[in-house]
C-alpha positions in Angstrom: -19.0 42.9 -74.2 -17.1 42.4 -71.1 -17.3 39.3 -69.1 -15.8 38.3 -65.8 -16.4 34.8 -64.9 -15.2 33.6 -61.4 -15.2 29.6 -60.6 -14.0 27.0 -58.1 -15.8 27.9 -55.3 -17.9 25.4 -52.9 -18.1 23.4 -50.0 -14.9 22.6 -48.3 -13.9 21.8 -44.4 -12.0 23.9 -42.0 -7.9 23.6 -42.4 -9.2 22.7 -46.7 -8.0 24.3 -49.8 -9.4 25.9 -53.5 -8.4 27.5 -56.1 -10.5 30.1 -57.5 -10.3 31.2 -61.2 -12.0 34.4 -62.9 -11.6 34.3 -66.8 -12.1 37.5 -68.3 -13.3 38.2 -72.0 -13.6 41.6 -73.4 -10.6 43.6 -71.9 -7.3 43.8 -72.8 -6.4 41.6 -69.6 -2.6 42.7 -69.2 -3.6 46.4 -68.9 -5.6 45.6 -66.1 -5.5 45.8 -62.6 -7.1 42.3 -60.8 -9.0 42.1 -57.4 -10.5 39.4 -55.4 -13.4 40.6 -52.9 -15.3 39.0 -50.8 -18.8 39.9 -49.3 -19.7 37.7 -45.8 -23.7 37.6 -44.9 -24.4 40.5 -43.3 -21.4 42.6 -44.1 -19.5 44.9 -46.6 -17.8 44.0 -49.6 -14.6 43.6 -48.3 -11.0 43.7 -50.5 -9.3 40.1 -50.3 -6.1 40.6 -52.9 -4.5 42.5 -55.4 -2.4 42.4 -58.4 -1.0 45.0 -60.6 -0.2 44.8 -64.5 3.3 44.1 -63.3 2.5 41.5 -60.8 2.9 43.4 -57.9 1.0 41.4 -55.0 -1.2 43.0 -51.8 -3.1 41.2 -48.9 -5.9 41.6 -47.0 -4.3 40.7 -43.3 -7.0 38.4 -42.4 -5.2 36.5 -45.6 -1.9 37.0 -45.7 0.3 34.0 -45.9 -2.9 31.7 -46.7 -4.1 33.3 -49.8 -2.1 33.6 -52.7 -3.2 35.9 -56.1 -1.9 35.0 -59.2 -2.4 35.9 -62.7 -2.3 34.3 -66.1 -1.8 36.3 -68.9 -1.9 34.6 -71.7 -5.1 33.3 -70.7 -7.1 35.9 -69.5 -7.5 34.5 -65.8 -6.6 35.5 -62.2 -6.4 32.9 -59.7 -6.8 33.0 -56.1 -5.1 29.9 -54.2 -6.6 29.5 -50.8 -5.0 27.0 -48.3 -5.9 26.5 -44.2 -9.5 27.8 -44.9 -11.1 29.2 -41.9 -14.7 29.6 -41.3 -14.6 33.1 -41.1 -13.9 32.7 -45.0 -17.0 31.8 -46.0 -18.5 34.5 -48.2 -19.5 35.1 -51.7 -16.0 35.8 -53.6 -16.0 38.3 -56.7 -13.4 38.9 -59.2 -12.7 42.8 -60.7 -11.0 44.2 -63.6 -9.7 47.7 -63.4 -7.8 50.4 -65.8 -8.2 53.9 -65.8 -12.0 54.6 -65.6 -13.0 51.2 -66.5 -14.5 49.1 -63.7 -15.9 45.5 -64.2 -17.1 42.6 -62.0 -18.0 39.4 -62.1 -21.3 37.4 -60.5 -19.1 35.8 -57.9 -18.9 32.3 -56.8 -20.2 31.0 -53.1 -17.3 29.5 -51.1 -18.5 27.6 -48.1 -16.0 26.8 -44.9 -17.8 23.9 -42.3 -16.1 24.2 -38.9 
């Protein structure tokens, strides 16, 4: 059974910082692809980060040079790093595993910017 489990997000002020975390069980996690998303009240799913098997790196510009994607291997978890959090941030944030065919999300984890 394949599990995606995202974590870290919450309540944090404007110019504030978290690290999200999205611990996957049930895939072989080094063949996979990783993506953070992010889906705002009211609006589309929207593609935050990326990072390939070999660690390759791609940003959403809204993002770029705030957000940083990182991956972990040996334990089966992508992180995403977010510093100088803006309110247009705030949105529901969803990890997702991908190789080949296979597609997998997680339930996503609230992330809450005050201005």
């Amino acid at each position: 059974q394949v599990q995606l489990v995202e974590s870290g997000g919450g309540l944090v002020q404007a110019g504030g910082s978290l690290n999200l975390s999205c611990a996957a069980s049930g895939i072989i996690f080094s063949n996979n692809a990783m993506d953070w998303y992010r889906q705002a009240p009211g609006k589309q799913r929207e593609l935050v980060a990326t990072i390939t098997t070999a660690g390759v790196t791609i940003y959403a510009d809204s993002v770029k040079g705030r957000f940083t994607i990182s991956r972990d291997n040996a334990k089966n978890t992508v992180y995403l790093q977010m510093n100088n959090l803006k309110f247009e941030d705030r949105a529901v944030y969803y990890c997702r595993a991908r190789w080949g065919r296979y597609d997998y999300w997680g339930q996503g984890t609230p992330v809450t910017v005050s201005s």
